[in-house]
N, CA and C atoms as a LAMMPS dump frame, in Angstrom:
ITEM: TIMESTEP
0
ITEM: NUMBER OF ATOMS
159
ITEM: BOX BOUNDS ff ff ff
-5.0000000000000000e+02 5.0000000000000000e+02
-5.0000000000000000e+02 5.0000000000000000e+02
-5.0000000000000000e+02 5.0000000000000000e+02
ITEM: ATOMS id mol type element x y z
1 1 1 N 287.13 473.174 -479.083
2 1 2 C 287.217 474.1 -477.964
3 1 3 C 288.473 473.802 -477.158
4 2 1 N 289.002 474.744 -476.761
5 2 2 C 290.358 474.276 -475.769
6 2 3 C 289.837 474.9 -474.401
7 3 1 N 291.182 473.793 -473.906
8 3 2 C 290.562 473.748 -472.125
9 3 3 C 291.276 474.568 -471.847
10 4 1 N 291.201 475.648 -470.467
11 4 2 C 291.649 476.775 -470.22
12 4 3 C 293.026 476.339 -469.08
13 5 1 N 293.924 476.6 -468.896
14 5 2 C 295.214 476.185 -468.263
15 5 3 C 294.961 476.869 -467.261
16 6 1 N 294.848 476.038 -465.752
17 6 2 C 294.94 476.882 -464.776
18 6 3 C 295.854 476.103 -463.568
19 7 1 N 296.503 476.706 -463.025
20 7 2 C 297.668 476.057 -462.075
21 7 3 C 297.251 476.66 -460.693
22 8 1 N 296.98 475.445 -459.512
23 8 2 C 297.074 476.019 -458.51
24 8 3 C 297.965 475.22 -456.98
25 9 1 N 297.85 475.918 -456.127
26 9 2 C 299.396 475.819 -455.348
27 9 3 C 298.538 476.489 -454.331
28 10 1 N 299.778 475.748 -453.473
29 10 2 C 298.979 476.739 -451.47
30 10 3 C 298.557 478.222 -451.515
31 11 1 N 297.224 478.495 -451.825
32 11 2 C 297.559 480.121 -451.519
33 11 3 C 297.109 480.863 -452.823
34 12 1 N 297.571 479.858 -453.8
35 12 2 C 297.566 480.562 -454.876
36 12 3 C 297.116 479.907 -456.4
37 13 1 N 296.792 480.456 -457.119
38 13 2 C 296.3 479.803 -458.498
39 13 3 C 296.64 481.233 -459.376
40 14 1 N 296.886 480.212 -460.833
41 14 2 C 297.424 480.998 -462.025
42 14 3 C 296.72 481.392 -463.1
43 15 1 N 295.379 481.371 -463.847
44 15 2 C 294.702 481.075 -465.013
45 15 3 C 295.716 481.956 -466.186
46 16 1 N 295.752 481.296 -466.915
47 16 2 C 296.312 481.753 -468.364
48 16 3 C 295.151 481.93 -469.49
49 17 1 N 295.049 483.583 -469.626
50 17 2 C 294.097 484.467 -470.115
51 17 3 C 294.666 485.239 -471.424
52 18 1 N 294.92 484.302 -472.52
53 18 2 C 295.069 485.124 -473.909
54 18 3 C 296.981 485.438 -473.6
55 19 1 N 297.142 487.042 -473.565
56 19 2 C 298.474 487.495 -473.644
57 19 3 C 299.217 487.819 -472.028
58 20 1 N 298.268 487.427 -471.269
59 20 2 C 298.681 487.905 -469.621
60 20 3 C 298.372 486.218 -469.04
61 21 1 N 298.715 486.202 -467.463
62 21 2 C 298.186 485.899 -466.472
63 21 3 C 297.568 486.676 -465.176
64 22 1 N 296.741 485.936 -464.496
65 22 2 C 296.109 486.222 -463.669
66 22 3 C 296.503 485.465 -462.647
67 23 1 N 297.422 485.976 -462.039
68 23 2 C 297.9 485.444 -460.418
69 23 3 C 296.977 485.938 -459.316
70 24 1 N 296.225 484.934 -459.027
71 24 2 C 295.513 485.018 -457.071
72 24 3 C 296.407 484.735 -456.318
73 25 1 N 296.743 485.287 -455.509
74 25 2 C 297.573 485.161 -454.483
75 25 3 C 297.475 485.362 -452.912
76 26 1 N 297.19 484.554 -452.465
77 26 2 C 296.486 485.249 -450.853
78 26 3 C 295.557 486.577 -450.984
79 27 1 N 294.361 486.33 -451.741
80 27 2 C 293.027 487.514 -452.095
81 27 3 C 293.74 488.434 -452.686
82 28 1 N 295.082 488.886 -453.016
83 28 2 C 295.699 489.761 -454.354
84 28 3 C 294.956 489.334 -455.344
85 29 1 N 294.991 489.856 -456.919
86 29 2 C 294.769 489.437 -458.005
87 29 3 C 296.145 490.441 -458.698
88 30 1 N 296.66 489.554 -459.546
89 30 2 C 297.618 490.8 -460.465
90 30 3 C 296.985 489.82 -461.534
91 31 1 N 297.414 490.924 -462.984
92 31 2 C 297.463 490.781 -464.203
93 31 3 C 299.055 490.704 -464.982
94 32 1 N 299.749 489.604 -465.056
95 32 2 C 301.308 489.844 -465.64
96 32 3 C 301.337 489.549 -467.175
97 33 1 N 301.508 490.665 -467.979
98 33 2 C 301.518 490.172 -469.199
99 33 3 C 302.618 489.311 -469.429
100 34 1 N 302.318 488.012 -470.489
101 34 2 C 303.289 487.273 -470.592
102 34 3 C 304.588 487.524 -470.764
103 35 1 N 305.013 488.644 -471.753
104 35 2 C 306.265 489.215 -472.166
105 35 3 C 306.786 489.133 -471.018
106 36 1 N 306.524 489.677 -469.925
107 36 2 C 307.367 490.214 -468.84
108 36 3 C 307.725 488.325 -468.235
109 37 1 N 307.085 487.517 -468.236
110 37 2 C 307.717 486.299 -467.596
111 37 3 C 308.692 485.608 -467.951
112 38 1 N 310.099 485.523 -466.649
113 38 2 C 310.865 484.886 -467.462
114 38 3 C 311.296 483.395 -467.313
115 39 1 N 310.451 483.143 -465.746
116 39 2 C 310.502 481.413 -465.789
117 39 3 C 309.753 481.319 -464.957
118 40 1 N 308.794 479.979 -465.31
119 40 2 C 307.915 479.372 -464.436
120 40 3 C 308.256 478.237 -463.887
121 41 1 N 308.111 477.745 -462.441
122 41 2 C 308.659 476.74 -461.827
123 41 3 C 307.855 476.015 -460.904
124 42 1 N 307.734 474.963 -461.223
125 42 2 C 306.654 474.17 -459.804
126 42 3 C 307.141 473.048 -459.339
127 43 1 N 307.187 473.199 -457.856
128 43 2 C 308.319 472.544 -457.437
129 43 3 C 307.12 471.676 -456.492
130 44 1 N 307.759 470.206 -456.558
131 44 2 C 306.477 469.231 -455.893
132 44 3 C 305.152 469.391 -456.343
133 45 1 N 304.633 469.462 -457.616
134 45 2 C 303.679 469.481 -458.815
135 45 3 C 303.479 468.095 -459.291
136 46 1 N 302.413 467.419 -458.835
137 46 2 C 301.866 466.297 -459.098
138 46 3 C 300.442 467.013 -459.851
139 47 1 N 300.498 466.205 -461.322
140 47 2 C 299.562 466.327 -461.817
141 47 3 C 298.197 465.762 -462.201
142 48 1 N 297.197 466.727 -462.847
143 48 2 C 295.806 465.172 -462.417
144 48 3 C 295.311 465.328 -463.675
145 49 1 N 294.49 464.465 -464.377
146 49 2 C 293.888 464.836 -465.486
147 49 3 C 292.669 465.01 -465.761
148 50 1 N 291.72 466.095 -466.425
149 50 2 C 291.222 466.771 -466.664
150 50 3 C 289.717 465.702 -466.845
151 51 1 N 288.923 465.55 -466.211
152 51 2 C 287.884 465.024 -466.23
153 51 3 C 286.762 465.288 -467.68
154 52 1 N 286.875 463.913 -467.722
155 52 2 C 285.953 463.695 -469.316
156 52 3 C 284.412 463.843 -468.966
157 53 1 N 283.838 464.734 -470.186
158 53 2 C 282.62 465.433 -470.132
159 53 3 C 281.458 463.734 -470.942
């Protein structure tokens, strides 16, 4: 099974859903299909790891 990639930030979180994302954004929701992205950047991104079941 794979774990589902989700990125989140002040305000906002990313889930990566198949061929799109799903940006929350201050109670927005968009759908960006991947094609259209042309760089992702996280700036002061300390990461944590994924808690064992």
């Amino acid at each position: 099974m794979t774990s589902p990639l989700i990125l989140r930030g002040r305000g906002t979180t990313a889930h990566f859903e198949g061929r799109s994302v799903l940006l929350e954004q201050n109670g927005t929701h968009r759908h960006i299909p991947v094609r259209a992205i042309q760089e992702v950047r996280a700036a002061g991104a300390r990461g944590t790891q994924p808690r064992s079941s």
